[in-house]
N, C-alpha and C positions, 0 to 999 in steps of 0.2 A: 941618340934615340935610346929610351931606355927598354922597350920591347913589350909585349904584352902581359908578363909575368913582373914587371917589374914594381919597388913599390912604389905607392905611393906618396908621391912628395909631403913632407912634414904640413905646410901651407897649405894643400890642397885637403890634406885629414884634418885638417884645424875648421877647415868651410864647412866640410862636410856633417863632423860632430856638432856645429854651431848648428847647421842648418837641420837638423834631424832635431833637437833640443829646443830649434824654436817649433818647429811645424808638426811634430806628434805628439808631444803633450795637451794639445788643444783636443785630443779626444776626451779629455777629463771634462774638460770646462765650454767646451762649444765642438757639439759631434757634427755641426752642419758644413763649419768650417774645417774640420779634421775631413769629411766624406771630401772635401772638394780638394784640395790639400792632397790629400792620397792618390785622387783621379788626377790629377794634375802628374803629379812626380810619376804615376803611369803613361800619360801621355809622351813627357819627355824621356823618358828610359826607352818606350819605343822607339822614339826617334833618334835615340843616341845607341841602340842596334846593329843599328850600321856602321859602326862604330867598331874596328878590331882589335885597338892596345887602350892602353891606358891615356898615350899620350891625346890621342886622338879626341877621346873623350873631353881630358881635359883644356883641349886646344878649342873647342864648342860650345866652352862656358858665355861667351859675349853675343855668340849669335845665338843662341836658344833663350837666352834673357831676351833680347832682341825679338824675337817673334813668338812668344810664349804666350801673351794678347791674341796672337790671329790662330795660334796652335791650340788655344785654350776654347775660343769662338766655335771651331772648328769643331772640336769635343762635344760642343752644346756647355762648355761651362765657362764661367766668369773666375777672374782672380777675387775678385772682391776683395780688397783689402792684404791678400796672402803678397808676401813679397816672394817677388819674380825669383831675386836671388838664390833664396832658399829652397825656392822648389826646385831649381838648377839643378842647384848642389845636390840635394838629397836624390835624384834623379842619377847623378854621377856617381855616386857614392854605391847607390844601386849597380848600375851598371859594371862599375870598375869591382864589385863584389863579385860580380857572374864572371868575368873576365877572370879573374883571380883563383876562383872554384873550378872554371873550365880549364884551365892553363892556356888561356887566349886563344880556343877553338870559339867557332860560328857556333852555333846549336844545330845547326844541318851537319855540324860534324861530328855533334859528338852523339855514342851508340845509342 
C-alpha cells in the first residue's frame, strides 16, 4: 500500500494528462459539451470523496466508469457523446490532487 501522500503511479498520470487534454480544451470549440464535461468530473470527484489515499481512488476507476450513466442521470445531465473514461480520470486526477495538498486528511479535518 502506498499510503495517502504517495505518488502517483507513472500510468495512472499518463490517464490522467490524456484525459484532461481531451475533455477541456472543448471549452474553445463546443462550451455546451465543456459545461457538461466539467459537471460531470464534479459529480464523480464527489463521489470519489470518500475516498482517503490514493490507492483507493485509483482502485474505483472500473466502477465509476460503470455507473457514471445512472450518476450522470441522477445529476439531470447526459454524457452525450463525452467518454466515460475520461471523465473518470480527470475526476481522479482531481481528487488525488486534494489528497496530495491535504497530506491525505478528510476536509473535516483539516483547520
Amino acid at each position: 500500500m502506498r499510503g495517502p501522500l504517495s505518488a502517483i503511479p507513472a500510468e495512472a498520470m499518463a490517464r490522467f494528462v490524456a484525459a484532461e487534454a481531451r475533455l477541456y480544451p472543448t471549452a474553445l470549440t463546443d462550451v455546451d459539451a465543456y459545461q457538461r464535461a466539467s459537471s460531470l468530473v464534479g459529480v464523480v470527484a464527489h463521489e470519489l470523496r470518500s475516498s482517503a489515499d490514493i490507492d483507493a481512488v485509483l482502485g474505483r476507476r472500473a466502477e465509476l466508469v460503470g455507473r457514471l450513466d445512472g450518476l450522470a442521470a441522477q445529476a439531470g445531465l447526459s454524457l452525450q457523446g463525452l467518454p466515460a473514461e475520461a471523465v473518470v480520470d480527470a475526476a481522479s486526477a482531481l481528487r488525488c490532487r486534494e489528497l496530495q495538498a491535504t497530506g491525505g486528511l478528510s476536509e473535516s479535518d483539516v483547520p
